[in-house]
C-alpha positions as CSV (number, residue, x, y, z in Angstrom):
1,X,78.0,136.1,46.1
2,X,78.7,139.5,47.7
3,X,75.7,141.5,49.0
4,X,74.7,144.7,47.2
5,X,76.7,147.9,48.1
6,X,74.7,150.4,46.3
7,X,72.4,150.6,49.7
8,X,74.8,150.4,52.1
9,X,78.3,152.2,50.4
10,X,77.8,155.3,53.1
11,X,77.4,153.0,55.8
12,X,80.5,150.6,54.6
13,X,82.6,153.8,54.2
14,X,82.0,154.7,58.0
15,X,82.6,151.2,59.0
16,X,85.9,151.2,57.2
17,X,86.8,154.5,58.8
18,X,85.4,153.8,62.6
19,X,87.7,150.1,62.4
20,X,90.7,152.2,61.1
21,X,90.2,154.8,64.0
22,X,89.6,152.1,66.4
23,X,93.0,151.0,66.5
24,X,94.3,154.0,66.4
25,X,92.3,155.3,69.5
26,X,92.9,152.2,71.7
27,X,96.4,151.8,72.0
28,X,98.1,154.1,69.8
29,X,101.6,152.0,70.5
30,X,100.6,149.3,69.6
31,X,98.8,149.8,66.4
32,X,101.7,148.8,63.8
33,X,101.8,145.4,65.4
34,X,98.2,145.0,65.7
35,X,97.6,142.2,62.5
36,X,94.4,142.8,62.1
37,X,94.3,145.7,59.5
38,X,96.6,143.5,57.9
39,X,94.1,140.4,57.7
40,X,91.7,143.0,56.4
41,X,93.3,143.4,53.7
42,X,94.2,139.7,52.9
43,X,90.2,138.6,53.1
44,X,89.5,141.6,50.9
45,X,92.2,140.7,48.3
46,X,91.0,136.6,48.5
47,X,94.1,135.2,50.4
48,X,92.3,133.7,52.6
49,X,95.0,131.2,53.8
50,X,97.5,133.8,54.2
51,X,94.7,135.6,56.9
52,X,93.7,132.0,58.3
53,X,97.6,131.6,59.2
54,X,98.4,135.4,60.2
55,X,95.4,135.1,62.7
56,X,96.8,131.8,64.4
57,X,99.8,133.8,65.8
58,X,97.8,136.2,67.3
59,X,98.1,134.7,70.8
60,X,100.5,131.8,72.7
61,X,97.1,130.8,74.4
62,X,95.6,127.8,72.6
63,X,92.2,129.4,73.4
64,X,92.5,132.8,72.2
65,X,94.6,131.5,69.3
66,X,91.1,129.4,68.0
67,X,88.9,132.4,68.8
68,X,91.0,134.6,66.9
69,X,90.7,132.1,64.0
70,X,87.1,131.9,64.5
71,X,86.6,135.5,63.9
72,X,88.8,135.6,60.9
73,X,86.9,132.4,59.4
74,X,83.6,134.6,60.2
75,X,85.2,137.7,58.8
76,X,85.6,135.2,55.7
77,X,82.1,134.4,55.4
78,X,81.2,138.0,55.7
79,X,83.2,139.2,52.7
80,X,81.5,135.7,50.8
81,X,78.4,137.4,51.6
82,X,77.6,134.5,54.3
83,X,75.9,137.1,56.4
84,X,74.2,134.5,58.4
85,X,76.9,132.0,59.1
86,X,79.2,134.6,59.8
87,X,77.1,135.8,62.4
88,X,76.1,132.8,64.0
89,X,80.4,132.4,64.5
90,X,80.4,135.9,65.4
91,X,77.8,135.8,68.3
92,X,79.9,132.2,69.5
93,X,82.7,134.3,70.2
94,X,80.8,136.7,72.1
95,X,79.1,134.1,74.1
96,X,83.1,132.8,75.1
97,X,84.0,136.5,75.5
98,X,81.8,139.1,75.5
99,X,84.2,141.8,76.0
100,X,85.7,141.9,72.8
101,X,84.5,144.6,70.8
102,X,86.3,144.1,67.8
103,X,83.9,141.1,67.2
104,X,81.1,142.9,68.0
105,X,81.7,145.9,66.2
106,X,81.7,143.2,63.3
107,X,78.9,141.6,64.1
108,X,76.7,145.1,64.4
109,X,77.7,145.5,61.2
110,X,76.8,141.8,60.5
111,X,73.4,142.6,61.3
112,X,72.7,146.2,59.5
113,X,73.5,144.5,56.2
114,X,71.3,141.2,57.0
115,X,68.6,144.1,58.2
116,X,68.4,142.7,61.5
117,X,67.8,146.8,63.0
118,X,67.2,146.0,66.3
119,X,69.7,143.7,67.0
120,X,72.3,145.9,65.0
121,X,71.5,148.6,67.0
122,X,71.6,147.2,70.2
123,X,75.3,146.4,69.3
124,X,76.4,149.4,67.7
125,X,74.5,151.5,71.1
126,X,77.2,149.0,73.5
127,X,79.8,150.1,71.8
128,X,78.9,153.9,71.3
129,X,78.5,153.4,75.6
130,X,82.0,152.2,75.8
131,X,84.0,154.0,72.9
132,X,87.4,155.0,74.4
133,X,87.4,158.1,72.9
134,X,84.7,160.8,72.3
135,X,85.5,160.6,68.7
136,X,85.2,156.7,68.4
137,X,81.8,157.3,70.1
138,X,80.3,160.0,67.4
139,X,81.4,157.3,64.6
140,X,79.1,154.1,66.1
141,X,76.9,157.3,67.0
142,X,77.2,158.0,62.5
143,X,76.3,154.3,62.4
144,X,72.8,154.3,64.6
145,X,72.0,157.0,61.9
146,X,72.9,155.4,58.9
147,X,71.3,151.9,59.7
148,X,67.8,153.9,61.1
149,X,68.0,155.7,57.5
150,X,68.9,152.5,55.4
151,X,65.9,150.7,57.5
152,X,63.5,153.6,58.6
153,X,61.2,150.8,60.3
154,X,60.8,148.8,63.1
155,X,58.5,146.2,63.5
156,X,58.4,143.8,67.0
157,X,56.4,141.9,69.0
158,X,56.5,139.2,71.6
159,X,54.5,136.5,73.5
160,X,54.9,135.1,76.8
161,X,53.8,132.8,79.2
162,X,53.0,134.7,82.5
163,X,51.4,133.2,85.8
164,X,51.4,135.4,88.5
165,X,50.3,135.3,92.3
166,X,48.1,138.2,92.3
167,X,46.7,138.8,89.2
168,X,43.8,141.2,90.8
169,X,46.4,143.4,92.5
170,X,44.5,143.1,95.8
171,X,44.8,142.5,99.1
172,X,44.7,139.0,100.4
173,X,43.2,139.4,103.6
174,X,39.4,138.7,104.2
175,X,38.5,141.4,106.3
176,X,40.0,145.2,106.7
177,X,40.1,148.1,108.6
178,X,39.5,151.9,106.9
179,X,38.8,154.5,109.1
180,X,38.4,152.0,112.1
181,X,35.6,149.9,110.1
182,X,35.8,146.6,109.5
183,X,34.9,145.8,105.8
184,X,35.0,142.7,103.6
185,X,37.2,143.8,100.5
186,X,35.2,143.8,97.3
187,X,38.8,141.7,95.4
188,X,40.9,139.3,96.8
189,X,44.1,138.3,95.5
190,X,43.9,136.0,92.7
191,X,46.2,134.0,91.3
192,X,46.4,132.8,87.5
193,X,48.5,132.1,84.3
194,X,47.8,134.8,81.7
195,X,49.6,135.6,78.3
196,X,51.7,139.0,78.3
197,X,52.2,140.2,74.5
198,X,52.9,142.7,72.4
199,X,53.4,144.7,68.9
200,X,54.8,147.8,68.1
201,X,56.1,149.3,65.1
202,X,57.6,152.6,64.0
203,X,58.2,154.6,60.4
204,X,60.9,157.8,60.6
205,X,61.5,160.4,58.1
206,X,64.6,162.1,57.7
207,X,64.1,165.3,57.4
208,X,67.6,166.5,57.1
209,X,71.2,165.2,58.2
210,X,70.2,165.7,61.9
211,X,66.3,165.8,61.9
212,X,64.2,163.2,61.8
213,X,60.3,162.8,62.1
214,X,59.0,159.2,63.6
215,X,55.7,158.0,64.0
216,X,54.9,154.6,65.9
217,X,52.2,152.6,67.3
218,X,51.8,149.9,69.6
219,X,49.7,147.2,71.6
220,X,50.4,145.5,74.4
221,X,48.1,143.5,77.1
222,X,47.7,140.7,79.4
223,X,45.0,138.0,78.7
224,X,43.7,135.3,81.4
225,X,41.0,132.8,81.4
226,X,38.6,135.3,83.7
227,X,38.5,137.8,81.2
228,X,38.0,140.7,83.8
229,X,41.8,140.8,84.6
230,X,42.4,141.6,80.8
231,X,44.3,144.3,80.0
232,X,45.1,145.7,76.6
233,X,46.7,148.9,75.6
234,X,46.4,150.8,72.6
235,X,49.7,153.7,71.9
236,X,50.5,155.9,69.3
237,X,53.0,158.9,69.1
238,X,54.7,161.4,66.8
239,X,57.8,162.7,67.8
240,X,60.6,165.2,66.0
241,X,64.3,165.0,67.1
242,X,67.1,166.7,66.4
243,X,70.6,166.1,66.7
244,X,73.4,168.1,67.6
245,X,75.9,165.8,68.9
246,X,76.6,165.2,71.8
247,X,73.2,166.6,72.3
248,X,69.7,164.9,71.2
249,X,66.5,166.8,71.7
250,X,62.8,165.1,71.2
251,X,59.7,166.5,71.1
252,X,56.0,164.9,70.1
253,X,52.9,163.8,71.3
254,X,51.6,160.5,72.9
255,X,48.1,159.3,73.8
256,X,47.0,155.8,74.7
257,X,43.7,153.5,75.2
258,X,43.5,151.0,77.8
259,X,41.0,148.1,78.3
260,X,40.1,146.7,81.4
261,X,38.9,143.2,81.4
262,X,38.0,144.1,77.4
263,X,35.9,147.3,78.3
264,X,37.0,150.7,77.6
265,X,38.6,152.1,81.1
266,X,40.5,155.1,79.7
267,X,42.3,157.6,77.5
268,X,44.8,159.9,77.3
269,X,47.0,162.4,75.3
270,X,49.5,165.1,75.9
271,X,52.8,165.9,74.6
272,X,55.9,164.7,75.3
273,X,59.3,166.4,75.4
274,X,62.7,164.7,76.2
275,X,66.9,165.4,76.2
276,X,69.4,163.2,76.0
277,X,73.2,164.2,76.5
278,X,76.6,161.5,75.8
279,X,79.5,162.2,78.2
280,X,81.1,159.5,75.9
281,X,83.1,157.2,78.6
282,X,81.1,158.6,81.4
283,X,78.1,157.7,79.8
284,X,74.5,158.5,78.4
285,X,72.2,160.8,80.7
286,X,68.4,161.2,79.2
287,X,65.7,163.4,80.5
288,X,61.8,163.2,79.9
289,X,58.4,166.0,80.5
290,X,55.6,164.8,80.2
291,X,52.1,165.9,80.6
292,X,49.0,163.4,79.8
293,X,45.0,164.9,80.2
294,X,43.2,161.9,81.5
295,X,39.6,160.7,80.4
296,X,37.9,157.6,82.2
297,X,35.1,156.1,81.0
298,X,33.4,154.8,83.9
299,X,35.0,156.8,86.6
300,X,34.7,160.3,86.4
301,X,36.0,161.0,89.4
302,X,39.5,159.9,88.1
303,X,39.0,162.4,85.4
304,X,41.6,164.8,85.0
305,X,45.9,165.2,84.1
306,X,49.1,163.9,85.1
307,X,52.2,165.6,84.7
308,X,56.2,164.1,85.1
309,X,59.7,164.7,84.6
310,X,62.2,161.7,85.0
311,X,66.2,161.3,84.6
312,X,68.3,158.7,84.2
313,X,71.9,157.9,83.5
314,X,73.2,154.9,82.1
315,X,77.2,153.9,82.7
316,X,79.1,151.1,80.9
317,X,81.1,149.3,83.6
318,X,83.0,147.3,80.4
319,X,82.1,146.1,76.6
320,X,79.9,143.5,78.7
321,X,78.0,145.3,81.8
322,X,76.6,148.1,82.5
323,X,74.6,150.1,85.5
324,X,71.5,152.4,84.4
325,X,70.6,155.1,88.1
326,X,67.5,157.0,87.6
327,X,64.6,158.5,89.4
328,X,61.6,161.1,88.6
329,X,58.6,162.8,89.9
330,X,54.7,162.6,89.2
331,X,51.8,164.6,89.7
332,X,48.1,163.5,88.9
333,X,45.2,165.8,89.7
334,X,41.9,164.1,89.4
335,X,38.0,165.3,90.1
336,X,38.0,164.1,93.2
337,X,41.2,164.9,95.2
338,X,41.2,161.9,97.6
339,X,42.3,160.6,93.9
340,X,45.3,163.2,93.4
341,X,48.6,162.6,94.1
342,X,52.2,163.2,94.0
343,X,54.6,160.7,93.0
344,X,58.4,159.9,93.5
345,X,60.7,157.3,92.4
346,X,63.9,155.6,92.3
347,X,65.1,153.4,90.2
348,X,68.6,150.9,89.2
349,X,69.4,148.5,86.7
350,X,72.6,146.2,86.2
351,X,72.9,144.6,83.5
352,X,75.7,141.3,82.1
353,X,76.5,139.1,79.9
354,X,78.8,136.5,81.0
355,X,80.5,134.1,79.3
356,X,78.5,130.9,78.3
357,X,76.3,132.9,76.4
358,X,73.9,134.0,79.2
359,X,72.8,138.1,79.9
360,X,71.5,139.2,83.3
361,X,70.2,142.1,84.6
362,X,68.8,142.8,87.7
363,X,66.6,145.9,88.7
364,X,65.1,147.3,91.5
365,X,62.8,150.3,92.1
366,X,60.6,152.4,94.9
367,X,57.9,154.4,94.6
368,X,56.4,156.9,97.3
369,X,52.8,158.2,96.3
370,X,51.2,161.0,98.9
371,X,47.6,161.5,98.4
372,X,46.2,164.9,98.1
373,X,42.2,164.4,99.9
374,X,41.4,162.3,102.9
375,X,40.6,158.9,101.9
376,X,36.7,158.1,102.0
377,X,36.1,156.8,105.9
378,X,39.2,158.5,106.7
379,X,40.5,161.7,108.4
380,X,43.7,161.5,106.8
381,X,45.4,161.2,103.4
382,X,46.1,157.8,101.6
383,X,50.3,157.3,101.8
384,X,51.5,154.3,99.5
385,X,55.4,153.1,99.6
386,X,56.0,150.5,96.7
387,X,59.0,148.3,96.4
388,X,60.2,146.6,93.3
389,X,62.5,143.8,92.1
390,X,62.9,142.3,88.9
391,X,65.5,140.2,87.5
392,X,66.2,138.5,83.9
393,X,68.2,136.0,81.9
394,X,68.5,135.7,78.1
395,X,70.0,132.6,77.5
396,X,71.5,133.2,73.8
397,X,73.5,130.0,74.1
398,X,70.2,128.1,73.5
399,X,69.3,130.3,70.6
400,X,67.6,129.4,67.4
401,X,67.4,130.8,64.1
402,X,68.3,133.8,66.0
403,X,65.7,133.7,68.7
404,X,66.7,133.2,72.5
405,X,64.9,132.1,75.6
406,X,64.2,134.3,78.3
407,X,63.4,134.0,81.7
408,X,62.2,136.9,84.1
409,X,60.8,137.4,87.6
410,X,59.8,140.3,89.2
411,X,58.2,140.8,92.9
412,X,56.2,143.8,94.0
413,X,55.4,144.9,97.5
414,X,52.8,148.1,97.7
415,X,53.0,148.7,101.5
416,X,49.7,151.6,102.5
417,X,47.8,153.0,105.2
418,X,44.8,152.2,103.9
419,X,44.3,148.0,104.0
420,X,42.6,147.9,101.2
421,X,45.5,148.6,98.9
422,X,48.0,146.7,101.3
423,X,49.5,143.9,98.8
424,X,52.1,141.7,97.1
425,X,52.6,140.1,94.0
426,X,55.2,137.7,92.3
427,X,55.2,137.5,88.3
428,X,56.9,135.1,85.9
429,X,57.3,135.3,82.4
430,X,59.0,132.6,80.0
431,X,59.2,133.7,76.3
432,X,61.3,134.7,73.2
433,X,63.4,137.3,72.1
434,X,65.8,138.3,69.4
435,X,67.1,141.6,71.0
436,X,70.6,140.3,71.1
């Protein structure tokens, strides 16, 4: 049985167009002997033999020869209306070799008809990153738009297993200095095994072609057996972009209630307001103001805004890596000023998924934060220098019914003049995901 076209004929008739112009914007040479366009039309017309034995002489390589009839088997399935099985084959080839994009530009598609969004989009976003051509990019660019308007929500969550060394985020040290005074810190470091979840969700409006209203919410929060390391967070936001390719400009508002160990500990709103610019093979550079006023419950002397801007750029290395550079600047003014600061950062990400089915990604960070006031017992400022290091593995060869294991560690070391906030902290998570 085929699946329904009625919903998804606009978004078939830019797939049909962006596989055409693929070929033609690869290797322009080579195009009349490429045989795929040719197997196209076989599985469309039923002569699925004919296909089966056209794709076997694709390659003299025994290897490539099977994965090439793999994909025209899946490519089968899809025009059965086998969404599922032809997927499952699809992301097999991908875990043998991730860098072909013809499979994956199938599989994306794959996945917008099964109404798998996220994992559609995540495809469709690798390949916009590492379209050869600017035009090549603006068509997977047409298809992020048509499968957001075909599916205008999202709806996500995830649980994980997460024992960490330092759960307190405190020094481990039973006595300090501040100021020259020796003092017996009121934390310690803790350790403990807590659960790290989450669920978010998001609704969009089209407004016209290339404006779009979306509204989301979400909560996410760590939960241990001493409840006064619980944290929770409550988000919502509203946000209105526009798009005039290669250009995408956002604008909304954000606010946020957080929990500590399940009491209210503080709130905030502001508006948001970001840009986001594709150089097409050069890559995807974003850029985000933000300004937040600040409410504590309990600690009125942290009362008050925070302001930012941030940049990053994001580089596809190949169809199956890619590097993300970034950095951004902070300001938070509070009551008391011994509480203000201004904040720095730098940032990197790799990210790769290998053959065998495995994705990695690796990311380190550093924070400077200069305090504005003398610290309390102090005749100078607090100075805080943060390092970061986090890496992950989604292991997609162990997947099932389209969920994959995933493994992540990050370290953290917050290095400050003041002991008190002089600490470390390693973090594991173990959990599921079907972002793939």
């Amino acid at each position: 049985m085929r699946p329904a076209a009625g919903k998804f004929s606009f978004l078939k008739c830019l797939y049909v167009a962006a596989f055409c112009f693929g070929f033609a914007a690869g290797a322009p040479a080579k195009v009349a002997a490429n045989p795929f366009p040719q197997i196209k039309v076989l599985i469309e017309s039923g002569q699925y033999q004919e296909a089966m034995a056209l794709s076997a002489q694709l390659s003299g390589d025994p290897a490539l020869s099977a994965l090439s009839q793999q994909f025209t088997r899946a490519l089968i399935l899809k025009h059965e209306g086998r969404l599922k099985e032809a997927a499952v084959l699809m992301r097999d080839i991908l875990i043998e070799e991730p860098n072909f994009s013809r499979v994956r530009q199938e599989l994306a598609h794959t996945l917008s008809l099964m109404g798998e969004k996220k994992a559609a989009l995540y495809h469709f976003q690798m390949l916009a990153d590492t379209a050869p051509s600017e035009s090549l990019r603006s068509f997977y660019e047409d298809f992020i738009d048509r499968v957001n308007i075909d599916r205008p929500w999202t709806l996500g969550g995830y649980i994980a297993i997460a024992p960490s060394t330092n759960i307190s985020n405190a020094t481990d040290q039973d006595m300090i200095q501040v100021g020259g005074i020796p003092l017996r810190p009121g934390t310690k470091a803790e350790s403990g095994v807590g659960l790290n979840y989450g669920l978010n969700g998001t609704y969009s409006f089209q407004l016209q072609d290339d404006l779009s209203l979306t509204f989301g919410g979400s909560v996410t929060g760590l939960a241990y057996e001493a409840a006064t390391y619980n944290q929770t967070q409550f988000g919502g936001f509203s946000q209105l972009s526009w798009r005039m390719d290669p250009w995408i400009f956002s604008g909304g508002l954000t606010g946020e209630y957080v929990l500590m160990g399940n009491e209210p500990y503080r709130t905030g709103f502001g508006p948001v307001f970001s840009v986001r610019r594709s150089f097409g093979a050069f890559g995807v550079t974003s850029a985000n103001v933000a300004f937040q006023w600040l409410d504590y419950t309990n600690m009125d002397a942290y009362d008050g805004y925070s302001t930012g801007f941030s940049i990053n750029h994001r580089y596809a290395l190949d169809s199956a890596s890619s590097i993300r550079v970034g950095g951004g600047f902070s300001y938070v003014h509070a009551k008391k000023d011994h509480n203000s600061y201004a904040g720095y950062n730098l940032n990197a990400k790799y990210a790769r998924e290998w053959s065998g089915g495995i994705l990695t990604d690796i990311e380190i960070g550093g924070t400077l934060r200069d305090y504005a006031g003398d610290f309390p017992l102090m005749t100078k400022p607090r100075l805080d220098r943060r390092i970061d290091v986090a890496v992950g593995a989604t292991f997609r060869n162990f997947a099932f019914k389209g969920f994959a294991p995933r493994l992540e560690y990050a370290y953290g070391q917050n290095f400050s003049n003041v002991d008190l906030y002089d600490y470390n902290k390693s973090t594991f998570a173990a959990f599921l995901t079907k972002q793939f």
